[in-house]
C-alpha positions as CSV (number, residue, x, y, z in Angstrom):
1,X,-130.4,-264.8,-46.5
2,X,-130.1,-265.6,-49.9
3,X,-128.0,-269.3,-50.5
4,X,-127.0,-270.5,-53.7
5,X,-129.6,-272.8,-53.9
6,X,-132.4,-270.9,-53.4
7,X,-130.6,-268.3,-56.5
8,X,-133.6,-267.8,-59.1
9,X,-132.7,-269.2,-62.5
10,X,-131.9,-266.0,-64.4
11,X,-129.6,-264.6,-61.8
12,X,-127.9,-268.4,-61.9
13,X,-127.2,-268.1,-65.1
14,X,-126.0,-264.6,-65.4
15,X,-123.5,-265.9,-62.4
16,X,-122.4,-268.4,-65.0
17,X,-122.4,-266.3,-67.9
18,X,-119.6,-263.3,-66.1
19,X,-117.7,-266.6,-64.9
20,X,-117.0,-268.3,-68.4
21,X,-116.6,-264.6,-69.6
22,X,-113.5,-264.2,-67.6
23,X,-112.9,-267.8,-66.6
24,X,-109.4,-268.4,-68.8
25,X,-108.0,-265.6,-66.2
26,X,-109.1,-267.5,-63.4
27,X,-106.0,-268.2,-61.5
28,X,-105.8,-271.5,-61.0
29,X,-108.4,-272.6,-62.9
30,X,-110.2,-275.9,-61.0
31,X,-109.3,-279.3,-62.6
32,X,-113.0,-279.9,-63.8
33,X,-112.9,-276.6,-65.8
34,X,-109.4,-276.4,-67.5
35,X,-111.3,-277.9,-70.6
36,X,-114.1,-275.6,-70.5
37,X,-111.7,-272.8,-70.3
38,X,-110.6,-273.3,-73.7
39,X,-113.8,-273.1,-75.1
40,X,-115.5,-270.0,-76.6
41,X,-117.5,-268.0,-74.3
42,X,-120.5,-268.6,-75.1
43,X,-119.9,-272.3,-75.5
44,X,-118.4,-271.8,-72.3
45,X,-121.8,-271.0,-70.7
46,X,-123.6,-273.1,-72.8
47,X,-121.9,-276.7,-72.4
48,X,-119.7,-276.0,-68.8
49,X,-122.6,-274.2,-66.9
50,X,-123.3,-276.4,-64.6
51,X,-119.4,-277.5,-64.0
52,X,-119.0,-273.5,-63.2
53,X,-121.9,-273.5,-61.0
54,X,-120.9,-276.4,-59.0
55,X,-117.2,-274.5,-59.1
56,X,-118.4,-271.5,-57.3
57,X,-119.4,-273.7,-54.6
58,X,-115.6,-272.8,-53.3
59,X,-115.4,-269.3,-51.7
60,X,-111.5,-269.2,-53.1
61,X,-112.2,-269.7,-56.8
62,X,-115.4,-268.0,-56.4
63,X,-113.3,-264.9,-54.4
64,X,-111.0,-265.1,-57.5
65,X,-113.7,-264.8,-60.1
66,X,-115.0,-261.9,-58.5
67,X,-112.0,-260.2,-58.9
68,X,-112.2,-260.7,-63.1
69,X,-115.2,-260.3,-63.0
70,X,-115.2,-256.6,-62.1
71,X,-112.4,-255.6,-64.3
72,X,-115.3,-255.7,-66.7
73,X,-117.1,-252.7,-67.1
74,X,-120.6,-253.6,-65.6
75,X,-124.2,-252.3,-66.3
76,X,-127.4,-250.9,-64.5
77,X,-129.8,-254.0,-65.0
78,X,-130.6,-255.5,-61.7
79,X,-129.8,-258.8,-63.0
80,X,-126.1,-257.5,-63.6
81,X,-125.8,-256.0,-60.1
82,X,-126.7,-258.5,-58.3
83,X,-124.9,-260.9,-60.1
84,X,-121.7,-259.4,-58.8
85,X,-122.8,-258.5,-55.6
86,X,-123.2,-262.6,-55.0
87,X,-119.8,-262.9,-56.6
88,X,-117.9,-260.1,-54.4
89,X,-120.0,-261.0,-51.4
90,X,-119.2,-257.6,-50.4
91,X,-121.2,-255.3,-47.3
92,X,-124.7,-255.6,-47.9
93,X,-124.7,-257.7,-50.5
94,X,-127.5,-260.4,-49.6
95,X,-129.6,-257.6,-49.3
96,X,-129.1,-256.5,-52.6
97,X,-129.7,-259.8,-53.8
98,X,-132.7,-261.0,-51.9
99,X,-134.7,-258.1,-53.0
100,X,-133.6,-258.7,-56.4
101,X,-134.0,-262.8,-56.4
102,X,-137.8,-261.3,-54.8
103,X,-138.4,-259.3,-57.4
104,X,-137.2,-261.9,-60.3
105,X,-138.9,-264.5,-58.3
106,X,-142.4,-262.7,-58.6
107,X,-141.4,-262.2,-62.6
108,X,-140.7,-265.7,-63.2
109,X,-144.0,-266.9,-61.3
110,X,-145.6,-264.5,-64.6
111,X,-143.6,-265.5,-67.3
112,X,-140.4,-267.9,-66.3
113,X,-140.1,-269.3,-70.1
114,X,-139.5,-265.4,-71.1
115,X,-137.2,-264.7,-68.3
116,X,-135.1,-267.9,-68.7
117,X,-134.7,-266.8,-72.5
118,X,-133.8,-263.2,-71.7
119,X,-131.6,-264.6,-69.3
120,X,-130.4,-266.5,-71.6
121,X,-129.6,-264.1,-74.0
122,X,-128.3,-261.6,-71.7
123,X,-125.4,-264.1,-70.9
124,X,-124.7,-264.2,-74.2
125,X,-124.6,-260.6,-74.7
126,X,-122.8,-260.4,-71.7
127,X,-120.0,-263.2,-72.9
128,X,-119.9,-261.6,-76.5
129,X,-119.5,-258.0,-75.0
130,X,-116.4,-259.9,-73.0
131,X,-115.2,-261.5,-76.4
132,X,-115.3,-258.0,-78.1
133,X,-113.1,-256.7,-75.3
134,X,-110.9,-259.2,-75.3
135,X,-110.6,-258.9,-79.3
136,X,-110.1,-255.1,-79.1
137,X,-107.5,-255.4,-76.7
138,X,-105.4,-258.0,-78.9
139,X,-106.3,-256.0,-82.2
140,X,-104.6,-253.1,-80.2
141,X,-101.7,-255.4,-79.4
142,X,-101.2,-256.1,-82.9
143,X,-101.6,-253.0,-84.2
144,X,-99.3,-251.5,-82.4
145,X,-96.7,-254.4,-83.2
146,X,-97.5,-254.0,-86.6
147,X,-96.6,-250.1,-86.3
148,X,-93.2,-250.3,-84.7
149,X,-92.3,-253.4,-87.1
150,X,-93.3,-250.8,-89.5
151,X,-91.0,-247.9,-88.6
152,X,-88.0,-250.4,-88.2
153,X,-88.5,-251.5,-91.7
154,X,-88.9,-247.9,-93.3
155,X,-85.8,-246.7,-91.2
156,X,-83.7,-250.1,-92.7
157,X,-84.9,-249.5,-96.3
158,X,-84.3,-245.9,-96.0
159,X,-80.6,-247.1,-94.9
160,X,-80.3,-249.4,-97.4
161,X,-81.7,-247.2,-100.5
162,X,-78.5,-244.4,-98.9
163,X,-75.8,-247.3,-98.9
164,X,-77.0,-247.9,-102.3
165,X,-76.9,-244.0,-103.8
166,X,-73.1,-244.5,-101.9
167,X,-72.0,-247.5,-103.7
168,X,-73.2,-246.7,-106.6
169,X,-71.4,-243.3,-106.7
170,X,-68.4,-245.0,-105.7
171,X,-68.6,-247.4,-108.4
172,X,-69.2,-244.1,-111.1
173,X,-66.4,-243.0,-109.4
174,X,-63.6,-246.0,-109.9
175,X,-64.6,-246.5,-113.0
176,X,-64.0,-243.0,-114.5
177,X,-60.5,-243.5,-112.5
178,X,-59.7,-246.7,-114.2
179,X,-60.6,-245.2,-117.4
180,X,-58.4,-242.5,-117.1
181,X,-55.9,-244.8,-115.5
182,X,-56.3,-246.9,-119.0
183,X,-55.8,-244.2,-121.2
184,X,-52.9,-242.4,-120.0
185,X,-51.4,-246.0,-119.1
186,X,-52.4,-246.5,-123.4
187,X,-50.7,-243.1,-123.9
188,X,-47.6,-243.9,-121.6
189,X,-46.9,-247.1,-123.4
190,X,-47.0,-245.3,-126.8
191,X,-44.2,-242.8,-125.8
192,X,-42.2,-245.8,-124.2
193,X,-42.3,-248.0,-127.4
194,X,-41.4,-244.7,-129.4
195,X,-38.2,-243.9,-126.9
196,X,-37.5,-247.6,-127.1
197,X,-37.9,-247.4,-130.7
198,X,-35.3,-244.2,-131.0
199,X,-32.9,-245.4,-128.4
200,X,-32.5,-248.7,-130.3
201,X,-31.6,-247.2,-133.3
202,X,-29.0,-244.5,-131.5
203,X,-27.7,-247.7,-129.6
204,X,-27.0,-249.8,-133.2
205,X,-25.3,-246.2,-134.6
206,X,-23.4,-246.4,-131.3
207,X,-22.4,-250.0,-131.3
208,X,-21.6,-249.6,-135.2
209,X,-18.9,-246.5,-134.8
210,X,-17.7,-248.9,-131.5
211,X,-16.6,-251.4,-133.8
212,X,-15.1,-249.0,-136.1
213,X,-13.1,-247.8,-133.3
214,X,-11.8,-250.7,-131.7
215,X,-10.8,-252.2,-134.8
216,X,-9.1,-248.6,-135.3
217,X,-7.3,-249.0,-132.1
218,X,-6.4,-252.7,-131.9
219,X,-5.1,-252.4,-135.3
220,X,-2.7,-248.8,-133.6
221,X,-1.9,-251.3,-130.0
222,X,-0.8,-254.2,-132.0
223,X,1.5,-252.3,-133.9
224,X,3.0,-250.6,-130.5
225,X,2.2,-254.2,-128.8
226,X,5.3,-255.7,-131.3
227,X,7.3,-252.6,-130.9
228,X,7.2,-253.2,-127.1
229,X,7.6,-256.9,-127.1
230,X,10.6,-256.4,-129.5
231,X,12.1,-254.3,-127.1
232,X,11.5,-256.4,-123.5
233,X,12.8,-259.1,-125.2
234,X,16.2,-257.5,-126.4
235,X,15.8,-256.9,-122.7
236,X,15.5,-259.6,-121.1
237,X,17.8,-261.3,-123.9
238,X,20.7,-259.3,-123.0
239,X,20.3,-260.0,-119.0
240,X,19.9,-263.6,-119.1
241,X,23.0,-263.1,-121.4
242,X,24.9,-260.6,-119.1
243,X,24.0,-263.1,-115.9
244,X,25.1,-266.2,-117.8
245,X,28.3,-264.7,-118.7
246,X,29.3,-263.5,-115.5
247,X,28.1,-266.8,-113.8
248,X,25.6,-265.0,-111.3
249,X,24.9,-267.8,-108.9
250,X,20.2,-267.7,-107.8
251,X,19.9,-265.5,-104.4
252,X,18.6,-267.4,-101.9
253,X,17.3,-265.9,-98.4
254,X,17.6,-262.4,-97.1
255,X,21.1,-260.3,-95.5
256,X,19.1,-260.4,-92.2
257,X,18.7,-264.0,-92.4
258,X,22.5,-264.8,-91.1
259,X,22.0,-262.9,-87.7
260,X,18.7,-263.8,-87.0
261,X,19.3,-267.0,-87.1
262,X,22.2,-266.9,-84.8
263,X,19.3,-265.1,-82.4
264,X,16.7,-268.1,-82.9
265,X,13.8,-265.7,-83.2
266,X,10.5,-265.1,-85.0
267,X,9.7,-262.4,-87.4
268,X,6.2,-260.2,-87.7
269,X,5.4,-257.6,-90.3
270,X,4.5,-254.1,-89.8
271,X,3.8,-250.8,-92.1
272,X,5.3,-247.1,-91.0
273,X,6.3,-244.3,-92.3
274,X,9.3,-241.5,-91.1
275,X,7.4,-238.8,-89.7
276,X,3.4,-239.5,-89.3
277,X,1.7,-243.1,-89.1
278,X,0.4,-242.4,-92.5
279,X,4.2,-241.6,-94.0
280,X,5.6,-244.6,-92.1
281,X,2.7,-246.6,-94.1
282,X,3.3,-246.0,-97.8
283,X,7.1,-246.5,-96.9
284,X,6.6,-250.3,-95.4
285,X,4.4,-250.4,-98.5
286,X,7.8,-250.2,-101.0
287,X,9.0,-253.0,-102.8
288,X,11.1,-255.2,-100.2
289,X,10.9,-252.8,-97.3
290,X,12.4,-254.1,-94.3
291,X,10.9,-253.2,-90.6
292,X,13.0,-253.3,-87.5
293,X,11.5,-252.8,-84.1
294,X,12.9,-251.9,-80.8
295,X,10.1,-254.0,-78.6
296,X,10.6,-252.7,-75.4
297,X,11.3,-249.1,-76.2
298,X,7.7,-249.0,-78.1
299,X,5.9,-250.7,-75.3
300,X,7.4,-248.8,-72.9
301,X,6.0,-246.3,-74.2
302,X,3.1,-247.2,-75.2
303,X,1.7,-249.6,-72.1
304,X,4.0,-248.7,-69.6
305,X,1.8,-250.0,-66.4
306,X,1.4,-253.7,-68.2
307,X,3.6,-256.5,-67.6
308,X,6.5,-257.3,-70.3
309,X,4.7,-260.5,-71.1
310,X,1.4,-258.5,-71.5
311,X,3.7,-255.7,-74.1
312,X,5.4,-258.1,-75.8
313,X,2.1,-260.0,-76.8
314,X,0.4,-257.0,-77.5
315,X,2.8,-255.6,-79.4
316,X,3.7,-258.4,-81.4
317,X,-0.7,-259.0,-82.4
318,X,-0.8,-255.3,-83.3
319,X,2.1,-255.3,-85.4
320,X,0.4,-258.4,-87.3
321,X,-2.5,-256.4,-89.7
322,X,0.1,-253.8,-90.5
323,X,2.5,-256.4,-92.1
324,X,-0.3,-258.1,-93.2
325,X,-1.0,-254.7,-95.1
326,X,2.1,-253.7,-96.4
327,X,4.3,-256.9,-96.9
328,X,6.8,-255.3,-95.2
329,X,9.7,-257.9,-93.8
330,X,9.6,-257.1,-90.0
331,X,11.8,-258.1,-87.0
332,X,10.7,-257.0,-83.2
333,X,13.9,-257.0,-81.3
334,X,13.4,-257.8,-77.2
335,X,16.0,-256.8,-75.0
336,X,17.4,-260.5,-72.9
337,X,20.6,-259.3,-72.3
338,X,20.4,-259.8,-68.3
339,X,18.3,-262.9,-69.0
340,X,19.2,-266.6,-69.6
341,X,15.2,-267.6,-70.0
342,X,14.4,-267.2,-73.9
343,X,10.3,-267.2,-74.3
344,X,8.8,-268.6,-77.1
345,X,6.4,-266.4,-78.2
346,X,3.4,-267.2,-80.9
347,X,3.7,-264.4,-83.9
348,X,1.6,-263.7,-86.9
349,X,2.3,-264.8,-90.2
350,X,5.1,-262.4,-91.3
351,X,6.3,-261.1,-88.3
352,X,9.9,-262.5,-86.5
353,X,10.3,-261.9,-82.8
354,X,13.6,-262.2,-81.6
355,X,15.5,-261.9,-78.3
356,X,19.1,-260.2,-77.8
357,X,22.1,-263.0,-76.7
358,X,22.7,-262.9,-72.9
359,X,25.4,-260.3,-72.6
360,X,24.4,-258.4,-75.4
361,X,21.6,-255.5,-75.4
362,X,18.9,-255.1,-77.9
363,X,20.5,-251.8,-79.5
364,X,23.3,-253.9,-80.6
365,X,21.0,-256.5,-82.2
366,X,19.8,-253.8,-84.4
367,X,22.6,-252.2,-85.7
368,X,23.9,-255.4,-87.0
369,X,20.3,-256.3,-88.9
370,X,21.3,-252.9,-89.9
371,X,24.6,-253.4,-91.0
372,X,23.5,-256.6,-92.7
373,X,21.3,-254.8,-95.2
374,X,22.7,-253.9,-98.5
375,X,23.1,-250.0,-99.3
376,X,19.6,-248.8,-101.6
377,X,17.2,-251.4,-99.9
378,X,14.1,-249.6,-98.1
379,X,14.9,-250.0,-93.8
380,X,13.1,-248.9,-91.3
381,X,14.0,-248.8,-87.7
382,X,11.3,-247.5,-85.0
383,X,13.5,-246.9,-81.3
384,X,13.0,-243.8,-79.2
385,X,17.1,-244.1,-78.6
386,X,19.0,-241.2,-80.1
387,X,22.1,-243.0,-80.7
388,X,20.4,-246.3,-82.1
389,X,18.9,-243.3,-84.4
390,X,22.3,-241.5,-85.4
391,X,23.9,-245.2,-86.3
392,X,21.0,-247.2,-88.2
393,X,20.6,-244.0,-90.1
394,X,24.8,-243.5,-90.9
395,X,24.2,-247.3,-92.1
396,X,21.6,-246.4,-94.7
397,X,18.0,-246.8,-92.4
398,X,15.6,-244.5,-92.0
399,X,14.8,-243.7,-88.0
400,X,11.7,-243.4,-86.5
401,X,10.4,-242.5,-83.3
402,X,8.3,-245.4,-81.3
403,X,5.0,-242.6,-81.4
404,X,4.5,-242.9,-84.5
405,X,4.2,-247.1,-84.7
406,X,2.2,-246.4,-81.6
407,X,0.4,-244.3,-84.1
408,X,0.1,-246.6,-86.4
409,X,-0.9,-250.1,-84.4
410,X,-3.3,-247.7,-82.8
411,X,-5.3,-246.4,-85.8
């Protein structure tokens, strides 16, 4: 059995030389040979043979280099064969290798000098074969970096070269649309300073025959502006003259304002007209119209299920916008003839709200604020009741039925 010591010399060293070939992919490299890994591979076998000799003393690392070793491709020479076979250890191995270490044995008792320096030399060739390998295989690596970073930069620059042709079409294009946007903006502003230009001189020949004319006509109104004067002042000359000579005392108050009084009430404005809301409207819109309401008879009427505090309120709000409106003079009327409780109620501005004397219904109430009116003044009285109708309209008043105040308040 063949033991490492008794290894001839040559097959030693071509032990050595396959081990430093592959020893950086040793894994794990020994302590003792981490620097020697770093070296080249020939150094390696040259300088940290005997370290990697004394390192295959350990069947693991040994077991491990084995492994390397035969991912290279191998040869026929004896030497080479039974190089591995001592590494790999596998069946029949020392028998392989004795007859081989005989054989080299019985060479190196003929010429050992010339065997140790083919030796030699074959590790060498055998650790430069490994560098080669090794080099192909990262020259590979590179190259085929080198062609993919290739393609990615002719795709980007063939990307970039088409964004370019874009732009630079789009730029042809906006500035042929900003020229043309120039000229016909230079072409626009040449028609506007020539309508300007003719406008200006149609609007001095306008304001020139203006003058003319309205010197024409104020000179024709002030000559009917005297005439007129002339004649409102004989006017007014001869009233103030006919009033001071028959000693016409100022009118103070209304006719109204003597029984209404007596009744203590409130007064609210309101617009109607005789036969539709819009008639009674433009008659409470005379001069001095006067506006008398039956209260209950229109909320009767018109809010029969509320209470007669709730219709007098709402009447008496509702009649406020309408006298608001017209400036009519407006008295609501509320029948208290069975009562001796008088209510103060709130009304708008313009409107009255009185209540009939206890003993005395609301229908008489009226016909004497009609009666109280002078004959020719505009009256209206709004009551549903026939005969309040027939008399406030035999004393001068026009009669109209609560619907159409309803109407009216309503709109």
């Amino acid at each position: 059995m063949t033991d490492a010591a008794a290894l001839p010399e040559r097959l030693r060293l071509r032990v050595v030389a396959l081990v430093s070939a592959v020893l950086p992919s040793v894994a794990p490299v020994p302590p003792p040979l981490r620097k020697v890994a770093g070296f080249a591979p020939a150094r390696r076998a040259r300088l940290g043979g005997s370290l990697i000799w004394d390192a295959l003393g350990d069947d693991a690392f040994r077991s491990h280099a084995a492994v390397q070793v035969a991912a290279i491709p191998g040869t026929d020479d004896p030497l080479d064969v039974a190089a591995r076979a001592w590494l790999s250890r596998d069946e029949g191995w020392q028998a392989r290798v004795d007859a081989i270490a005989e054989a080299l044995a019985t060479e190196d008792a003929r010429d050992d000098q010339g065997r140790a320096e083919l030796g030699r030399l074959s590790a060498q060739v055998a650790a430069l074969q490994a560098e080669v390998a090794a080099s192909k295989a990262d020259h590979r690596q590179e190259l085929e970096r080198a062609a993919a970073d290739h393609k990615v930069l002719r795709q980007r620059l063939g990307e970039a070269r088409s964004a370019l042709r874009t732009a630079e079409a789009e730029r042809d294009a906006a500035v042929a649309a900003r020229d043309r946007a120039v000229a016909e903006a230079d072409a626009a502003t040449r028609t506007a300073e020539a309508d300007v230009r003719r406008l200006r001189a149609q609007l001095d020949e306008a304001e020139a025959g203006l003058a003319s004319q309205r010197r024409d006509a104020r000179s024709d109104r002030d000559v009917a502006t005297i005439r007129a004067r002339l004649l409102l002042d004989a006017v007014v000359d001869s009233a103030t003259g006919l009033r001071r000579e028959l000693g016409l005392p100022a009118v103070d108050g209304v006719p109204g304002d003597a029984v209404e009084a007596e009744l203590a009430g409130a007064a609210a404005p309101t617009s109607s007209a005789p036969a539709t809301p819009a008639l009674l409207d433009q008659v409470l819109a005379l001069p001095h119209a006067r506006l008398i309401v039956d209260g209950y008879n229109v909320t009767k009427a018109a809010w029969p299920t509320a209470s007669l505090e709730a219709q007098r309120s709402r009447l008496v709000a509702a009649l406020g916008p309408v006298v608001a409106r017209s400036g009519a003079e407006t008295t609501v009327v509320f029948d208290a003839a069975e009562s001796t409780a008088r209510t103060v109620m709130p009304a708008p501005r313009g409107v009255r709200v009185v209540f009939s004397p206890e003993g005395v219904i609301a229908d008489d109430v009226i016909r004497q604020l009609v009666a109280a009116e002078p004959r020719g003044r505009v009256v209206v009285v709004v009551s549903g009741d026939r005969a309040v109708a027939r008399d406030v309209t035999r004393g001068g008043a026009r009669a109209v039925p609560a619907s159409v105040l309803i109407g009216l308040v309503s709109g």
